[in-house]
C-alpha positions in Angstrom: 20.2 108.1 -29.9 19.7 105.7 -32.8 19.6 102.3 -32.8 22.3 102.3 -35.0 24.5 104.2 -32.8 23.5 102.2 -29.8 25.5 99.3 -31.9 28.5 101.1 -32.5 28.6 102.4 -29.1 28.6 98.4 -27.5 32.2 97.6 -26.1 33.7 94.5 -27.8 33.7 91.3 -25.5 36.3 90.7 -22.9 37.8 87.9 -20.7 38.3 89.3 -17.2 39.9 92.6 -18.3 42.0 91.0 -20.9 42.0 91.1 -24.8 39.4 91.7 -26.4 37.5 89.0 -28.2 35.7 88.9 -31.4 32.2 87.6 -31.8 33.0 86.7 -35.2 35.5 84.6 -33.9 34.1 83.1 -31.5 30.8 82.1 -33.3 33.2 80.2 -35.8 34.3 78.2 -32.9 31.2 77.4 -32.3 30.4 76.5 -35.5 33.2 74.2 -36.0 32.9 71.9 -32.3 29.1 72.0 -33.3 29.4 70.5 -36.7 32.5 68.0 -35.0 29.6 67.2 -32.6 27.3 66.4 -35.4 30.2 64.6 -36.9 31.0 62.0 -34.0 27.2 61.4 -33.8 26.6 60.4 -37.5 29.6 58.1 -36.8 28.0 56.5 -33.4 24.8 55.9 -35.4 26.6 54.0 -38.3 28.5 52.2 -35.8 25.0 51.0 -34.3 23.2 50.6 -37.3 26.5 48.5 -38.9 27.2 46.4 -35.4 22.7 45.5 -35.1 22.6 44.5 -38.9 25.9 42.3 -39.2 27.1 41.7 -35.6 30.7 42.8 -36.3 32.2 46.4 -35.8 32.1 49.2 -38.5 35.5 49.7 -40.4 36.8 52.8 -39.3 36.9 54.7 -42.8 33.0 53.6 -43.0 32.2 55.3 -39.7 34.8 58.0 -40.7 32.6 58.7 -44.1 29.6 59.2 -42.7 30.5 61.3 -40.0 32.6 64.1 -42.7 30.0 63.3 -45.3 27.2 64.5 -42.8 29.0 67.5 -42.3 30.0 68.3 -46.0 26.5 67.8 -47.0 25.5 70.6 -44.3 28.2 73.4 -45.3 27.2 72.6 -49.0 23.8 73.1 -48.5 23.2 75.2 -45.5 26.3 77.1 -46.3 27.9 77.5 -49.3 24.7 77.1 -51.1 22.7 80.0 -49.6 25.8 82.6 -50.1 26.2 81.8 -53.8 22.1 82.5 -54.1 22.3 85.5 -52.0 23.2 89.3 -52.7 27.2 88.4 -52.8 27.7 85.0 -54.6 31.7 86.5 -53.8 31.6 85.8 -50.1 32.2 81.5 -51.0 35.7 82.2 -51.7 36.1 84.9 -49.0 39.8 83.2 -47.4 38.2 82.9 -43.9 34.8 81.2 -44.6 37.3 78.8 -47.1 39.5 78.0 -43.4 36.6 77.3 -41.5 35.3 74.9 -43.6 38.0 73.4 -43.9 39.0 73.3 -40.3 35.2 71.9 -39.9 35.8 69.0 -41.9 39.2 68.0 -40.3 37.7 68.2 -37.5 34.6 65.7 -38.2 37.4 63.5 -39.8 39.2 63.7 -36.7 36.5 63.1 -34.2 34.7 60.4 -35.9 36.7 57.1 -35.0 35.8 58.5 -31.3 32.2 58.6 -31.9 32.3 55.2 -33.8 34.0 53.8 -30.7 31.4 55.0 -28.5 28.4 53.9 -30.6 30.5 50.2 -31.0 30.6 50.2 -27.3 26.9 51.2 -26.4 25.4 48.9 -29.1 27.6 45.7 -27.9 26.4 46.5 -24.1 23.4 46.7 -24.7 23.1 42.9 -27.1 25.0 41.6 -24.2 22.7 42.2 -21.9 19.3 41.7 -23.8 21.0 38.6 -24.9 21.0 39.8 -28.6 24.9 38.9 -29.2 23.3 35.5 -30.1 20.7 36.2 -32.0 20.8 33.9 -35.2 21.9 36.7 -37.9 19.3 34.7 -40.4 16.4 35.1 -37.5 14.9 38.5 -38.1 14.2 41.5 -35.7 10.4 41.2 -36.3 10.1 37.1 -36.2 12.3 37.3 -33.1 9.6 39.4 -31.8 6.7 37.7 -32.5 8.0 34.4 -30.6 9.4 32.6 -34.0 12.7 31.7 -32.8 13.4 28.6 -30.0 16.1 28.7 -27.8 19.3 26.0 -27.8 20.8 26.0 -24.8 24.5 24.5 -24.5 25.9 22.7 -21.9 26.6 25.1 -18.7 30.2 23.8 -17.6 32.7 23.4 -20.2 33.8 20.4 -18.5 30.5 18.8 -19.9 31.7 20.0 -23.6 33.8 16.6 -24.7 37.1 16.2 -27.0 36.4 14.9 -30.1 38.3 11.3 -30.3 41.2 11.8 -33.2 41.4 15.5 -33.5 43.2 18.1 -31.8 41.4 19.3 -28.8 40.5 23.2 -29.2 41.9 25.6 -26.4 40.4 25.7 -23.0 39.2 29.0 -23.3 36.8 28.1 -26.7 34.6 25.9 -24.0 34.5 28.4 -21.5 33.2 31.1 -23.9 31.3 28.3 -25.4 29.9 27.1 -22.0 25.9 28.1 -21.1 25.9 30.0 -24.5 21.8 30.1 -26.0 21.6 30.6 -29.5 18.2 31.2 -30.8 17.6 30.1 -34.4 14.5 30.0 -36.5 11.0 27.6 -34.9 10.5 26.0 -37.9 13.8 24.1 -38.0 14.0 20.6 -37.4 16.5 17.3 -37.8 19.3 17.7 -39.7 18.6 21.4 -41.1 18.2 22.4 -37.1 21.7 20.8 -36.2 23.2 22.0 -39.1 22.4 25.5 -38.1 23.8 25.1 -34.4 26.7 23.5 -36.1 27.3 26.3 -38.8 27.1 29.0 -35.7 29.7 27.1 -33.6 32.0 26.7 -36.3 31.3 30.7 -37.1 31.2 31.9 -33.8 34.0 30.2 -32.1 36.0 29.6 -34.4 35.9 25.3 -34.2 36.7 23.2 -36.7 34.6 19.7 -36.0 31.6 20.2 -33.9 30.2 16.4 -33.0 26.0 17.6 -31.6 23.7 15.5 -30.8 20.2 17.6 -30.7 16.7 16.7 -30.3 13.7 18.3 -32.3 13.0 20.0 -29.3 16.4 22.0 -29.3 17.9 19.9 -26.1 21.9 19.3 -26.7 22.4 15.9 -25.3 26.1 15.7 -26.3 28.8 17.8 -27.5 32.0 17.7 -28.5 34.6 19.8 -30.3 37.5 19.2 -32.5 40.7 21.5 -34.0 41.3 21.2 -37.5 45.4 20.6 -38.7 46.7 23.2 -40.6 50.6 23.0 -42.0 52.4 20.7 -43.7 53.6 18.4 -40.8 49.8 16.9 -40.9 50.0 15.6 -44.2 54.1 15.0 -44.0 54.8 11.0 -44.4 57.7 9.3 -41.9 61.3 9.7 -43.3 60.6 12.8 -45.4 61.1 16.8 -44.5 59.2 19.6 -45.4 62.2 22.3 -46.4 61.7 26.0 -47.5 64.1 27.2 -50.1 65.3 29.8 -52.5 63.8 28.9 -55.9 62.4 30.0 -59.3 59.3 27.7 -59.5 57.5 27.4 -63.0 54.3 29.6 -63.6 51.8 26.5 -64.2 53.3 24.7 -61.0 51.3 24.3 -57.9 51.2 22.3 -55.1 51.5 18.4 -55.1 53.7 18.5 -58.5 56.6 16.5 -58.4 59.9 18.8 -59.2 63.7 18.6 -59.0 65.9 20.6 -57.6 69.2 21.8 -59.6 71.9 23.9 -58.4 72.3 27.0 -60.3 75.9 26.9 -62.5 78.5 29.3 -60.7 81.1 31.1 -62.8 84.3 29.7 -63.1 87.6 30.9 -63.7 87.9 33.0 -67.1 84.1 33.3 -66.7 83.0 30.2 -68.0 79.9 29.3 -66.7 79.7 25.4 -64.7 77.3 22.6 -64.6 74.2 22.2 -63.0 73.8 19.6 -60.8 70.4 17.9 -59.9 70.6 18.1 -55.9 67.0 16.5 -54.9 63.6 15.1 -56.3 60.6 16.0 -53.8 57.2 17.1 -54.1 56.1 21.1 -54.1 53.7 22.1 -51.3 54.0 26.6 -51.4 55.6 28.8 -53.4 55.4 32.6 -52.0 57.6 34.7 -54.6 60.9 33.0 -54.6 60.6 30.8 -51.9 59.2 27.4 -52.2 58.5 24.6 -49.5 59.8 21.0 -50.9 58.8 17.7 -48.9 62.0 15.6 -49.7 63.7 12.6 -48.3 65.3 13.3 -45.0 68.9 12.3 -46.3 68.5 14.9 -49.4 67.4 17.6 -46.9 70.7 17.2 -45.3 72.4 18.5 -48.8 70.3 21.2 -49.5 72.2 24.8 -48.9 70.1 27.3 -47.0 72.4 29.9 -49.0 71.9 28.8 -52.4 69.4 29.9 -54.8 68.0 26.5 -56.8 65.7 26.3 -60.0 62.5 23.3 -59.8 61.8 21.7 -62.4 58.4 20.0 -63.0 58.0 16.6 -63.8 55.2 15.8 -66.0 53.5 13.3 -63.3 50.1 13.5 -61.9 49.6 14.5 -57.8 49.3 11.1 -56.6 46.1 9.5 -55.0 47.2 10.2 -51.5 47.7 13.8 -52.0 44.8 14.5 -53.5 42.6 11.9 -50.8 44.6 14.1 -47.9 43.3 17.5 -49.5 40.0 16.8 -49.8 40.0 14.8 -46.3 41.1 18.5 -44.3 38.7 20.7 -46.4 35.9 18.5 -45.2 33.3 17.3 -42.4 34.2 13.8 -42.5 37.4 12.5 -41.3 39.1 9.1 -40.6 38.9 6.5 -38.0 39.6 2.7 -37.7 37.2 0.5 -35.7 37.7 -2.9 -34.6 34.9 -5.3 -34.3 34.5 -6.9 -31.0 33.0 -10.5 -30.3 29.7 -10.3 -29.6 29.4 -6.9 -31.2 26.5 -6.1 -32.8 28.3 -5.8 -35.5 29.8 -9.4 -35.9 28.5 -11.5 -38.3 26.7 -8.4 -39.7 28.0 -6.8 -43.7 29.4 -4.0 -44.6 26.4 -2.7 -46.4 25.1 -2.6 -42.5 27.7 0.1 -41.4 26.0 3.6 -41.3 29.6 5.1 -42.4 31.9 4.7 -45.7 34.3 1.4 -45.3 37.6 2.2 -47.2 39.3 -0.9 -46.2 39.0 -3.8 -44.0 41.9 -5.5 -42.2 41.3 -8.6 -40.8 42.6 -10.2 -37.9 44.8 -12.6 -40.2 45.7 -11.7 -44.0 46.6 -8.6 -45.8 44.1 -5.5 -46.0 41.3 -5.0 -48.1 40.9 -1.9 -49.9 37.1 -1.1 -50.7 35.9 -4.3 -49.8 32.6 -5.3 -51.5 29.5 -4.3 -49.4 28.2 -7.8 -48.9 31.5 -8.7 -47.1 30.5 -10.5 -43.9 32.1 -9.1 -40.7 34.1 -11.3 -38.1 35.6 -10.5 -34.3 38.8 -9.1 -35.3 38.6 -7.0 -38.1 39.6 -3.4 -38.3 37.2 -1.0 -40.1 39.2 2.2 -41.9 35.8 4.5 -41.8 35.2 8.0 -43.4 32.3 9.9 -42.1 31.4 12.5 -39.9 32.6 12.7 -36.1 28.6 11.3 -34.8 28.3 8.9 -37.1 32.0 7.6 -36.0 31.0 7.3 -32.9 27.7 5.1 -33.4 29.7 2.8 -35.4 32.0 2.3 -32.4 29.3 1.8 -29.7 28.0 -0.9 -32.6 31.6 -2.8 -32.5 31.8 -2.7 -28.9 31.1 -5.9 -26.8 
């Protein structure tokens, strides 16, 4: 007997009895959970790669591309490329080879958000335990290493983390997460550019607004304390005036901290004449979000405005005024805004203004009106109230200086 007639004389395979199966088949089976396979780990390994370089989790459409793109570049060049060389170029558009690739490549697509979810998962395990999670992103792999990097240790209890005097204390769970955290950050850091750092991760890390550190050279945290920063209106919103949201066309060069009015659109009366319109408020434009604009206006003009009416604004030609623009600049930066009264027998009595490690913008003494940017050679007595700007530490120095 032949060989070729041992071939033909081979029984096709069979599942206990049943119906027969072909090999053809089932080798495209293969072919396709092989190349998913492939698929899900190109996807885990840009999830690691992604998560170890930038400390945040891959997009899903990123891990998704590398996982099909893996697999395309295979049945392009494994594939497709050696039939169309070969004896029968034909066989690349032969309808089944065409529905296996394509079943091969929904597959990867399909499989690949699995495979970056387990790669995400085994790369963040693992940074949590080697402590990696807070690893300065600026301190390299190789520096960290070779011993370059120090070690800041934060305070173990969040109990020991302190409010910040004048701002909104952040949520309880912040200092917990916050609580016995190490961040390592470059060796060669020291002073201000060392604190800065620590400060800059806080703020990124934990989302804080104010962060008031003191830190040694050595990388020992001494104090620290933590601060929300006001978002809305109602921070910047004066006494007797409302903040109001209504249905309005504002101009296209308006923006926020222009003076408008508010006039009622004309309604049609009766033979279809048109009416008059009426000036309903004057207040001050804070958002506009298509054709809805927030107003501040006085209390007793919110009152009048109709919830159901559409209004037009129209822009005064006036300047923001000093305040607004002081207030905007105040929430967008470090510094913020605290009044300190001088004590007798403070260290600070008798002392100038040109002696106060912080920026004076008035003075109020104990009798007479307030001073606004008092000289720097102003002499200080028992009694007078210091408006200061600076940053939370420097604040606080000041105050331990006016204290008795």
């Amino acid at each position: 007997m032949t060989f070729a007639h041992a071939v033909t004389a081979v029984k096709p395979l069979q599942f206990g009895g049943g119906l027969p199966v072909d090999p053809s088949l089932v080798g495209a089976l293969t072919r396709v959970l092989g190349l998913a396979g492939l698929a899900a780990i190109l996807a885990a390994v840009a999830a690691i790669l992604y998560r170890w370089y930038t400390r945040e989790a891959v997009p899903a459409w990123l891990a998704t591309l590398a996982g099909a793109s893996g697999v395309a570049l295979y049945l392009n060049a494994v594939g497709l490329f050696q039939r169309a060389v070969g004896s029968d170029p034909a066989e690349v558009f032969d309808p089944t080879l065409v529905f296996v690739n394509a079943a091969t490549l929904g597959a990867a697509i399909v499989v690949s958000p699995a495979g970056r979810a387990v790669g995400d998962r085994l790369t963040t395990t693992t940074f949590a335990v080697v402590g990696a999670r807070e690893l300065d992103t600026g301190v390299s792999r190789l520096v960290s290493n070779v011993g370059r990097v120090r070690a800041v240790e934060l305070p173990e209890a969040a109990a020991d983390v302190d409010d910040i005097e004048g701002y909104e204390p952040v949520p309880a769970a912040t200092k917990d997460a916050l609580a016995g955290t190490t961040l390592l950050v470059p060796r060669n850091l020291r002073g201000d550019a060392l604190r800065d750092r620590v400060v800059s991760r806080i703020k990124t890390d934990y989302g804080v607004g104010y962060v008031d550190l003191d830190l040694d050279d050595d990388g020992t945290v001494t104090r620290l304390g933590l601060g929300r920063r006001v978002a809305g209106v109602g921070a910047t919103l004066a006494p007797g005036f409302a903040a109001v949201a209504v249905r309005a066309d504002p101009g296209a060069g308006a923006s926020a901290g222009d003076a408008v009015q508010l006039w009622r659109r004309p309604e049609a009366g009766n033979g279809g004449h048109t009416g008059t319109a009426e000036r309903v408020a004057t207040g001050e434009l804070r958002a506009a979000n298509g054709d809805v604009a927030t107003v501040v206006v006085d209390e007793a003009d919110a009152e009048r405005l109709d919830p159901t009416a559409t209004y037009r604004l129209l822009t005064l030609p006036t300047d923001p005024g000093a305040e607004r623009e002081f207030t905007s600049l105040l929430r967008a930066a470090d510094e913020t805004v605290d009044v300190v009264t001088v004590a007798a027998g403070s260290d600070l009595e008798g002392a100038t203004l040109a002696g106060v490690d912080a920026a004076v913008a008035a003075v109020r003494p104990a009798r007479g009106s307030i001073e606004a940017i008092p000289p720097q050679d102003r002499e200080l007595a028992a009694g007078d109230a210091l408006y200061l700007i600076a940053r939370p530490e420097r604040l606080r120095d000041v105050a331990a200086l006016a204290a008795a």
